[in-house]
TORPA-4810 file (N, C-alpha, C, O; in nm, 3 decimals):
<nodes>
NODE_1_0.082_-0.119_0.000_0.000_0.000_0.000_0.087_0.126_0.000_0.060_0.228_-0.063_X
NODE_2_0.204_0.105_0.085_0.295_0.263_0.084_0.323_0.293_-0.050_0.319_0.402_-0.106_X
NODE_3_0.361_0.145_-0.110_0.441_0.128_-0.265_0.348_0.233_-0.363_0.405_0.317_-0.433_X
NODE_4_0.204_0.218_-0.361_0.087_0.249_-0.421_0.085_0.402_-0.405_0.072_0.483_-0.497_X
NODE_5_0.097_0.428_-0.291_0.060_0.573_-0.239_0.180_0.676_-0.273_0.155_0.793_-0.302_X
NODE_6_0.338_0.614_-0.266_0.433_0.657_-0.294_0.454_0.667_-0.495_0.526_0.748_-0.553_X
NODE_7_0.376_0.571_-0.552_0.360_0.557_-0.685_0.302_0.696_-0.712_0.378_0.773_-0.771_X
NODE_8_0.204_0.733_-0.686_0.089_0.845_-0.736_0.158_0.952_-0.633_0.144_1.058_-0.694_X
NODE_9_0.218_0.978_-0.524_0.256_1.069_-0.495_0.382_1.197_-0.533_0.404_1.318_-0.539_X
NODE_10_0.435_1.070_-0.552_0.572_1.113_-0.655_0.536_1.191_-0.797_0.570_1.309_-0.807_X
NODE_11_0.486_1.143_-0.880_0.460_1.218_-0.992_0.377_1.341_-0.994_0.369_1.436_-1.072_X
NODE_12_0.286_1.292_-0.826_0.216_1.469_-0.845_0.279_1.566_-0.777_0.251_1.685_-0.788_X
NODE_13_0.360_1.523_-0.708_0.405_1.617_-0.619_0.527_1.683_-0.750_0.539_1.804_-0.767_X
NODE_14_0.613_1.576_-0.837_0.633_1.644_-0.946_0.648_1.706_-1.025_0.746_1.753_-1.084_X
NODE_15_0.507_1.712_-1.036_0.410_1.805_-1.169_0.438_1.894_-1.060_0.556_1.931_-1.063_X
NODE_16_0.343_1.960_-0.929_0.335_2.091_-0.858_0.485_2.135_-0.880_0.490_2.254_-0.913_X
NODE_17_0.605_2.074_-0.872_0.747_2.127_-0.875_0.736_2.192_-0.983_0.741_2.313_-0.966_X
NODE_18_0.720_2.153_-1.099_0.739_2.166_-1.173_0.690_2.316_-1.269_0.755_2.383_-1.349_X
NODE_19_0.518_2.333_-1.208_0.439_2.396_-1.233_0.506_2.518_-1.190_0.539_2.610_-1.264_X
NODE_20_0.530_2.509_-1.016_0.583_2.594_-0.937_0.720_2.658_-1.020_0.748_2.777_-1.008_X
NODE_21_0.774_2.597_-1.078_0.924_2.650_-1.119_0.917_2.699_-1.295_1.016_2.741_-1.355_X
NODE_22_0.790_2.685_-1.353_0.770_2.734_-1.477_0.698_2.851_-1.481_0.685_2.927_-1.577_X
NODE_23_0.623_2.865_-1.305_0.537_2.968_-1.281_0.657_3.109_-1.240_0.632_3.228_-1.258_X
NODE_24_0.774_3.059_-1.187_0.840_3.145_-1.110_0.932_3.232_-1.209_0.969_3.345_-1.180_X
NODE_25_0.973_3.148_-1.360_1.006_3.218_-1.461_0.920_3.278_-1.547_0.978_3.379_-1.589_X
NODE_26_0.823_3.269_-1.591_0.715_3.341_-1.632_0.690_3.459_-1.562_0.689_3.567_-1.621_X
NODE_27_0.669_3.447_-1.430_0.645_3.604_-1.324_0.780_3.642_-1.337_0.767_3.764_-1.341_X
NODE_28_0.913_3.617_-1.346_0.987_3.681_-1.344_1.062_3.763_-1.432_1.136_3.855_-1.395_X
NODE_29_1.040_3.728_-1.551_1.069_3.745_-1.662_0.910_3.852_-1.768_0.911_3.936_-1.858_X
NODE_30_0.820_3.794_-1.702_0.722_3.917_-1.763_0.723_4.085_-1.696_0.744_4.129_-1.583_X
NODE_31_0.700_4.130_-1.793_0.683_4.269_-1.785_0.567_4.333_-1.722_0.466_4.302_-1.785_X
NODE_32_0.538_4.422_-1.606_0.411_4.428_-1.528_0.364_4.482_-1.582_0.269_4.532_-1.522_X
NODE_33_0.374_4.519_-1.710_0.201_4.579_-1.812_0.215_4.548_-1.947_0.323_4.597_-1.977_X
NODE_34_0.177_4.505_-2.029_0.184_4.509_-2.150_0.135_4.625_-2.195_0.223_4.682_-2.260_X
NODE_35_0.067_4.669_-2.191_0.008_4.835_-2.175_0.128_4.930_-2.184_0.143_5.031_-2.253_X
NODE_36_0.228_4.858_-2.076_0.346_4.987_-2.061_0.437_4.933_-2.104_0.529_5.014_-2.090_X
NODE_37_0.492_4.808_-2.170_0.584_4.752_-2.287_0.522_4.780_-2.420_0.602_4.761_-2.512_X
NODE_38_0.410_4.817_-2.454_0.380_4.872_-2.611_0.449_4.961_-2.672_0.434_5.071_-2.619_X
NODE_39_0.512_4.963_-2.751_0.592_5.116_-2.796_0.457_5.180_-2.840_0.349_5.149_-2.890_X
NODE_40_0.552_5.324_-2.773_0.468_5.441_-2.791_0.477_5.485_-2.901_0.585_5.467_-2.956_X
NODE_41_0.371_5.557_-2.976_0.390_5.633_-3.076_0.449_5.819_-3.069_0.439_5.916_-2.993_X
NODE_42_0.520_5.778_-3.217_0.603_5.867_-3.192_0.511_6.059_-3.164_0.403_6.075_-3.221_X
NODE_43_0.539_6.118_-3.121_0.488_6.273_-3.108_0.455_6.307_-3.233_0.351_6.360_-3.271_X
NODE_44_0.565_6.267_-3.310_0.558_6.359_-3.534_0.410_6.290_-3.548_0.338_6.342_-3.633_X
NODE_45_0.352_6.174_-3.468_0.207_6.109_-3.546_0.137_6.197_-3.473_0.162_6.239_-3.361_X
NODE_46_0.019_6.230_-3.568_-0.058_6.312_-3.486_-0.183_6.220_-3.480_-0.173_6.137_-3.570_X
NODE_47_-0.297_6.204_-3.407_-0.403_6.166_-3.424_-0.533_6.230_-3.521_-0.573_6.346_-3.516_X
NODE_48_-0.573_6.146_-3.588_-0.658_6.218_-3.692_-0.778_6.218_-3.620_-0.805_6.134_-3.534_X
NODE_49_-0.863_6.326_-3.658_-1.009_6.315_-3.531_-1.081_6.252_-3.642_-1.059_6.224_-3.760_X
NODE_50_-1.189_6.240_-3.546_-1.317_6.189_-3.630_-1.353_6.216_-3.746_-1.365_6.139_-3.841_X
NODE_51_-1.378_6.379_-3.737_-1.441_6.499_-3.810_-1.301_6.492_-3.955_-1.342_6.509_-4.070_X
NODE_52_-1.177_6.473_-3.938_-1.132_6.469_-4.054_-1.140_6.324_-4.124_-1.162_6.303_-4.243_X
NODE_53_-1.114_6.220_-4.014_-1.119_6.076_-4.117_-1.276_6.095_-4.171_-1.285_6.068_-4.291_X
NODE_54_-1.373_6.127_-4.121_-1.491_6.130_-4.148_-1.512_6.169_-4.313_-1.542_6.097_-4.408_X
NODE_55_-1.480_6.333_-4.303_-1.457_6.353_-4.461_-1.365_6.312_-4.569_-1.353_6.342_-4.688_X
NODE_56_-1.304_6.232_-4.487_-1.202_6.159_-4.588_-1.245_6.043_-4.684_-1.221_6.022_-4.803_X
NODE_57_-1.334_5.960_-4.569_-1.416_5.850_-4.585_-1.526_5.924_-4.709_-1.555_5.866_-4.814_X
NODE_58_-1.563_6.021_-4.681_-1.697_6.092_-4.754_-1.643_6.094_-4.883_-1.712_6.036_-4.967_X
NODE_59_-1.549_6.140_-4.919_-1.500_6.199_-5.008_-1.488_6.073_-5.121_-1.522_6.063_-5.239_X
NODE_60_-1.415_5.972_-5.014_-1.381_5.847_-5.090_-1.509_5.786_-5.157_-1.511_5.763_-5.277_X
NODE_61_-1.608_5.764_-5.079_-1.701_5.707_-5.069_-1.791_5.750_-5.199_-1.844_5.666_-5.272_X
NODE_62_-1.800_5.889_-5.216_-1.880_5.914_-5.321_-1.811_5.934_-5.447_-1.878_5.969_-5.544_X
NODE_63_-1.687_5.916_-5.459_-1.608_5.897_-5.565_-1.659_5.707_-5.622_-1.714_5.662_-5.723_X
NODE_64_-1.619_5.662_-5.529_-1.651_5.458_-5.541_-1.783_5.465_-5.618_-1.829_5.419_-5.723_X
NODE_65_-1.826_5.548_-5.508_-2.023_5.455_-5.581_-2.036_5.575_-5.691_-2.116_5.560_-5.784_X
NODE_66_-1.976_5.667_-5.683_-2.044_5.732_-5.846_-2.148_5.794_-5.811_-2.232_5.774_-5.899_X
NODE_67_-2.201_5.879_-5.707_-2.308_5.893_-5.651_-2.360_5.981_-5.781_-2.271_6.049_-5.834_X
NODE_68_-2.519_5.990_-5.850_-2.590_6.041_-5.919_-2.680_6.159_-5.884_-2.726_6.169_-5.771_X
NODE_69_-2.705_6.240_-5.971_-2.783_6.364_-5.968_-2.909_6.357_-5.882_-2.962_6.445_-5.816_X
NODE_70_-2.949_6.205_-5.903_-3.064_6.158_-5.834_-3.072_6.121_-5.701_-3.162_6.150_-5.621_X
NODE_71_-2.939_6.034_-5.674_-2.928_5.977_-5.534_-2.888_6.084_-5.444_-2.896_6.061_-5.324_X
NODE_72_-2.823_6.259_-5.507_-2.772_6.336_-5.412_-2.865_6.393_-5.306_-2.824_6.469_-5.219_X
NODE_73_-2.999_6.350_-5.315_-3.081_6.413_-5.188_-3.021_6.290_-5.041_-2.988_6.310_-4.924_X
NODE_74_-3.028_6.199_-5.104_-2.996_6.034_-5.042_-2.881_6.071_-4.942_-2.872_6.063_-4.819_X
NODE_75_-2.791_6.116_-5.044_-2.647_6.119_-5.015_-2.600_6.220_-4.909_-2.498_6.232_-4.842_X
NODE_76_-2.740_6.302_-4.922_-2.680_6.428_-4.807_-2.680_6.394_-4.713_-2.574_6.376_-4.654_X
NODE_77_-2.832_6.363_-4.644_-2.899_6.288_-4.562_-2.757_6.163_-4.486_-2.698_6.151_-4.378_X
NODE_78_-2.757_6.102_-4.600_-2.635_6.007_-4.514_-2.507_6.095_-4.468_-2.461_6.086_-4.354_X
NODE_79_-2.471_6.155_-4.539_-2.333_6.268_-4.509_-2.357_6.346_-4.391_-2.267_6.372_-4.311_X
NODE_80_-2.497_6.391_-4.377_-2.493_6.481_-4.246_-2.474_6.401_-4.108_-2.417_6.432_-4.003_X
NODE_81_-2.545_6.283_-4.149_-2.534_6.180_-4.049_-2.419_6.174_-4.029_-2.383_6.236_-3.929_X
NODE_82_-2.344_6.126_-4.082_-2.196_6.084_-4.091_-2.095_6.176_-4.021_-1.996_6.139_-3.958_X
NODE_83_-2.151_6.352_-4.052_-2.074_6.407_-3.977_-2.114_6.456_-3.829_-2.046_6.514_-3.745_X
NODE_84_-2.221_6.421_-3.827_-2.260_6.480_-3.715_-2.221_6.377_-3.624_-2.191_6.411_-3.509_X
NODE_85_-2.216_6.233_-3.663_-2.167_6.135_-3.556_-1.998_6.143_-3.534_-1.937_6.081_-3.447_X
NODE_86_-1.937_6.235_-3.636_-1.780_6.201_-3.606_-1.786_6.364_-3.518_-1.690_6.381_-3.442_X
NODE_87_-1.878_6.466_-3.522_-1.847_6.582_-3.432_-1.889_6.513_-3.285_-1.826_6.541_-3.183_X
NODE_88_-2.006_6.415_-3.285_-2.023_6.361_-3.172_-1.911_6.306_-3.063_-1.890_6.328_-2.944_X
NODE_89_-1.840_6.211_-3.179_-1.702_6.119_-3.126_-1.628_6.186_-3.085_-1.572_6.158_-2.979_X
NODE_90_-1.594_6.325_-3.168_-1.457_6.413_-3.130_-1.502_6.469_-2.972_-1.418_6.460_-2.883_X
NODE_91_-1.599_6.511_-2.950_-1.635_6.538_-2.857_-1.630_6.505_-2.743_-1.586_6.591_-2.666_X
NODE_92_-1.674_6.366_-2.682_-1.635_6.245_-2.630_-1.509_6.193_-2.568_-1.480_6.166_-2.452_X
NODE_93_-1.420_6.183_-2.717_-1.274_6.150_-2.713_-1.177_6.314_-2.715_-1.060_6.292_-2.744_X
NODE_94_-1.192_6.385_-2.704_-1.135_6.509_-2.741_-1.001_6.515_-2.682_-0.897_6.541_-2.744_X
NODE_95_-1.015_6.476_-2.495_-0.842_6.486_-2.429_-0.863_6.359_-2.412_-0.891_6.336_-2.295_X
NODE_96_-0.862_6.262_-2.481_-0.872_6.141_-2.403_-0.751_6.077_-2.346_-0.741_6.005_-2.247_X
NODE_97_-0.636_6.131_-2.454_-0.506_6.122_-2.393_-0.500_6.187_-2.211_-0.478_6.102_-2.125_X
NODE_98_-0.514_6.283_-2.181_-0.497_6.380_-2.071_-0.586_6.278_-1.963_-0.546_6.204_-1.873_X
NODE_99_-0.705_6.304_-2.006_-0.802_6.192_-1.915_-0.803_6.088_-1.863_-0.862_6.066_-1.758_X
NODE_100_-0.688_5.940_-1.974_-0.669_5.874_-1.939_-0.559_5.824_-1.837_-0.562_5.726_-1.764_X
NODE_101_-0.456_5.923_-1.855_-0.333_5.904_-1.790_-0.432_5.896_-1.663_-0.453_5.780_-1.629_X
NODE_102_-0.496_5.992_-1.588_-0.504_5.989_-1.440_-0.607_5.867_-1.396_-0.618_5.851_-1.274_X
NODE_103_-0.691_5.771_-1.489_-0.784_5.703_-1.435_-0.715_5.600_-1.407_-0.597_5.583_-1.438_X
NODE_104_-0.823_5.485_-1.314_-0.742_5.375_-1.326_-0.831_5.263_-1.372_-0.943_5.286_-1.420_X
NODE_105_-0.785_5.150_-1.358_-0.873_5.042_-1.436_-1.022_5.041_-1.477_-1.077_5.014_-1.583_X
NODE_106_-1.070_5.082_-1.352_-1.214_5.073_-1.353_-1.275_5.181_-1.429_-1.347_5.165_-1.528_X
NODE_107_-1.237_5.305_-1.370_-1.232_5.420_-1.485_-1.250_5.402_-1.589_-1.363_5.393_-1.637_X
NODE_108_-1.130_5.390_-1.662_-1.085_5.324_-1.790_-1.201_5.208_-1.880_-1.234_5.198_-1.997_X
NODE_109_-1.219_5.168_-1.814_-1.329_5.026_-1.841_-1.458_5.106_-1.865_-1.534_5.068_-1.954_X
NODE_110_-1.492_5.222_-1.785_-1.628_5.268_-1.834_-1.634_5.387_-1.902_-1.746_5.428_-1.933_X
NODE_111_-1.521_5.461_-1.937_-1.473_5.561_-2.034_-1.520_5.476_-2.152_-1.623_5.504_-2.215_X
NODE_112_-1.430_5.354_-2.185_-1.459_5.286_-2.281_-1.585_5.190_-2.375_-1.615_5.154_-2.489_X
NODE_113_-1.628_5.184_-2.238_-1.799_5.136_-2.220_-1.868_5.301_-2.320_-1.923_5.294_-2.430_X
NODE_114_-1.849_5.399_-2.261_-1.961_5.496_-2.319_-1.909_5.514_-2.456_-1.997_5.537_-2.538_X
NODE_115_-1.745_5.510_-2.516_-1.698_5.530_-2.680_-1.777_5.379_-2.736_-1.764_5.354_-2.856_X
NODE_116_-1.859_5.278_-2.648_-1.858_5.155_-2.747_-1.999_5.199_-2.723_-2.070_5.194_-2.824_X
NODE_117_-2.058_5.243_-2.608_-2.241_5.262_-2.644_-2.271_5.373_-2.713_-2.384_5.373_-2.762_X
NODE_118_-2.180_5.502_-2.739_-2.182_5.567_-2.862_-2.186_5.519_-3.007_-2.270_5.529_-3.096_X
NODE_119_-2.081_5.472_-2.998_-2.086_5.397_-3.141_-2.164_5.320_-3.195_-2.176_5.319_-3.318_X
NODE_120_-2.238_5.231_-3.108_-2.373_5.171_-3.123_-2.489_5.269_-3.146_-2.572_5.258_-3.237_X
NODE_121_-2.486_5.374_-3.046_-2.608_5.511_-3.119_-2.579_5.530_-3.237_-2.675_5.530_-3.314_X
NODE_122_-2.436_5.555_-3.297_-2.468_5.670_-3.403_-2.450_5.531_-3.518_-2.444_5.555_-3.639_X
NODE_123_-2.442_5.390_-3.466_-2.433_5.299_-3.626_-2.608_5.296_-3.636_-2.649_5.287_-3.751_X
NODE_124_-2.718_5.301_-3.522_-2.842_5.291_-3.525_-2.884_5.440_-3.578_-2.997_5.436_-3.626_X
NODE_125_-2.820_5.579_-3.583_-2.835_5.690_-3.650_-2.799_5.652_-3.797_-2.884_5.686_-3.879_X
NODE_126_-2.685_5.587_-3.847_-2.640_5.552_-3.985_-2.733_5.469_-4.047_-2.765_5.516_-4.156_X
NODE_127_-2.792_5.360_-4.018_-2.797_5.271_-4.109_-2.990_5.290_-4.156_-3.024_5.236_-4.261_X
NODE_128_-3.048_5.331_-4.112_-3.154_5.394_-4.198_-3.151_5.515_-4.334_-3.229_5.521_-4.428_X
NODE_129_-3.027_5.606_-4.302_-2.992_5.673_-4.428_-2.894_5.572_-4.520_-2.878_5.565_-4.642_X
NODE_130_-2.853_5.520_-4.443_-2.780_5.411_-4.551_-2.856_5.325_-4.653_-2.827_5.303_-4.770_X
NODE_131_-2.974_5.276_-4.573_-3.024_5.169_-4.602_-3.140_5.248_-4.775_-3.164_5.188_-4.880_X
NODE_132_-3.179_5.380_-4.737_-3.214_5.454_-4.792_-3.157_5.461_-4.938_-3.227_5.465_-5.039_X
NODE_133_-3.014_5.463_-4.936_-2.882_5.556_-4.982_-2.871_5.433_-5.111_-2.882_5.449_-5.233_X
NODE_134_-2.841_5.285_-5.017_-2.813_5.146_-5.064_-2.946_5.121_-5.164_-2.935_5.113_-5.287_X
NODE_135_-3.073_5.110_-5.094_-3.171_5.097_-5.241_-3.175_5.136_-5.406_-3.189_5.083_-5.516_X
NODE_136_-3.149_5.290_-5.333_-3.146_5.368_-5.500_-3.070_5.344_-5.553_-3.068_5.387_-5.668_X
NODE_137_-2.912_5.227_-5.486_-2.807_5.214_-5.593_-2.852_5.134_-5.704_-2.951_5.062_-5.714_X
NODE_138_-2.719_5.175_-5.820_-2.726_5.027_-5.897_-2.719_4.911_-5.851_-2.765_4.875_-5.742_X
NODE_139_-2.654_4.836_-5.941_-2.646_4.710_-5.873_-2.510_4.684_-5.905_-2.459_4.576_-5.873_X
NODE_140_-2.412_4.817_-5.997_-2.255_4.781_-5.970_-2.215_4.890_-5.863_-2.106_4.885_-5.806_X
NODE_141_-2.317_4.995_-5.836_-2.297_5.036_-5.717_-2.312_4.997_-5.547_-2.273_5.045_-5.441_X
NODE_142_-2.401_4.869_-5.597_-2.426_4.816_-5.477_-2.293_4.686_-5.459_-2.256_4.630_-5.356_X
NODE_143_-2.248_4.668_-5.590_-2.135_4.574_-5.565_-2.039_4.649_-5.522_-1.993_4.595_-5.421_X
NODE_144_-1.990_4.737_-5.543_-1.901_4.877_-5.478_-1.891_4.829_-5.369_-1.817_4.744_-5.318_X
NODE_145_-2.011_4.918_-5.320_-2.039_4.929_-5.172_-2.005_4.799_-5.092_-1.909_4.791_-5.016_X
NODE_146_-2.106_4.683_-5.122_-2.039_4.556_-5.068_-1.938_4.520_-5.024_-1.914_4.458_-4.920_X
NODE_147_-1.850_4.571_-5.129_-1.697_4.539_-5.143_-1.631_4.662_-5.043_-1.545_4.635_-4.960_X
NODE_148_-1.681_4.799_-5.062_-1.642_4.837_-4.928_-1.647_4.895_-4.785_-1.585_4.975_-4.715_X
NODE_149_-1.770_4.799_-4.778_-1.846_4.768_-4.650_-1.763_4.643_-4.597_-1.733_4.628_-4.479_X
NODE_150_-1.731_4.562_-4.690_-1.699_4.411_-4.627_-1.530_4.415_-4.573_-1.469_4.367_-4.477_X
NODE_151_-1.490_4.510_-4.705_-1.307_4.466_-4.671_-1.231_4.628_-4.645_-1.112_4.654_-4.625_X
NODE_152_-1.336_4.710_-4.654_-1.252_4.885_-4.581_-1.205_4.921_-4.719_-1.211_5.043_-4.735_X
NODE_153_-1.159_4.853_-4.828_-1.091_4.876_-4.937_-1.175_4.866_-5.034_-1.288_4.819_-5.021_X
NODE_154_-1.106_4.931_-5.192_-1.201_4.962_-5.281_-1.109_4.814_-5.377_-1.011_4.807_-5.452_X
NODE_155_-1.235_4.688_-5.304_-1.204_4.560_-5.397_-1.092_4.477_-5.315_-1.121_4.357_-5.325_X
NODE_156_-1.002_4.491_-5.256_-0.889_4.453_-5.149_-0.914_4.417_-5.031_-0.957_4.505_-4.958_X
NODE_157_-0.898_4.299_-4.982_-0.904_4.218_-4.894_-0.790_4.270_-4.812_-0.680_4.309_-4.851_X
NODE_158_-0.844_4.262_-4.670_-0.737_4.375_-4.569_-0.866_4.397_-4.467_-0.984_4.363_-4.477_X
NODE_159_-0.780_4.482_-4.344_-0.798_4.490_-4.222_-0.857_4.683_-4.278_-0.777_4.756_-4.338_X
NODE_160_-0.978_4.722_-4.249_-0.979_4.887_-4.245_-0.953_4.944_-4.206_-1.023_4.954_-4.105_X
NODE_161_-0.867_5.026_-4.206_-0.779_5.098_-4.180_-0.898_5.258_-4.064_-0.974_5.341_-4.114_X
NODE_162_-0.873_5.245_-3.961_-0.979_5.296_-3.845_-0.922_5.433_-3.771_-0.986_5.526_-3.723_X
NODE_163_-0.764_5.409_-3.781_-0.688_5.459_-3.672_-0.623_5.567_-3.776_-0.540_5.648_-3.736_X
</nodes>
């Protein structure tokens, strides 16, 4: 019976060594934030606000689909939307740099909570002028659009470019 008990004891006690001594290089060797091992971006980058990627997007956007003499009542309607939700965002996020330095986790967690239940308002402000916008297209304007609704790019498979 010791033989038995010493069988199964040995290998677990083991493993805990083992665990214990893979745990003690891992904590020792990690960095206490990944947050604060990210390289920073450099100062020369500036952050683009809302309000400019916004018209950037606009600009692009009605170049792609070709927007028509007809669809431009459509088109406003969606555009005002569009900007009025990126004056919204700027608003919101304006020092967010300044703001964030002093919060701490929890803070932080519900700062971020209200930029994600914003963004949910103003995609439920978008997508009725969209949906509007999307009918009157063609149907190589609606392949357009598809294409860059689905991949951020005009036809190019890729990550959209947000930041």
């Amino acid at each position: 019976m010791k033989r038995r008990a010493y069988q199964v004891a040995f290998p677990a006690g083991l493993v805990v060594v083992m665990v214990m001594f893979l745990s003690a290089i891992f904590f020792a060797t990690a960095e206490p934030s990944f947050a604060a091992s990210a390289k920073k971006k450099s100062p020369a980058v500036a952050r683009t606000s809302a309000v400019e990627h916004t018209e950037a997007r606009i600009d692009e956007l009605q170049v792609a689909l070709k927007i028509t003499a007809e669809q431009e009542p459509l088109w406003s309607n969606l555009t005002l939307v569009m900007r009025d939700n990126a004056k919204n965002m700027d608003a919101l996020t304006k020092d967010r740099a300044e703001i964030t330095k002093t919060m701490n986790a929890v803070e932080r967690m519900k700062f971020h909570s209200q930029i994600t239940e914003a963004r949910s308002e103003q995609m439920k402000r978008f997508i009725p002028p969209f949906e509007a916008l999307y009918t009157s297209l063609s149907d190589e304007q609606k392949k357009t659009a598809d294409t860059l609704f689905r991949t951020g790019k005009h036809g190019k498979q890729g990550k959209h470019r947000s930041k």
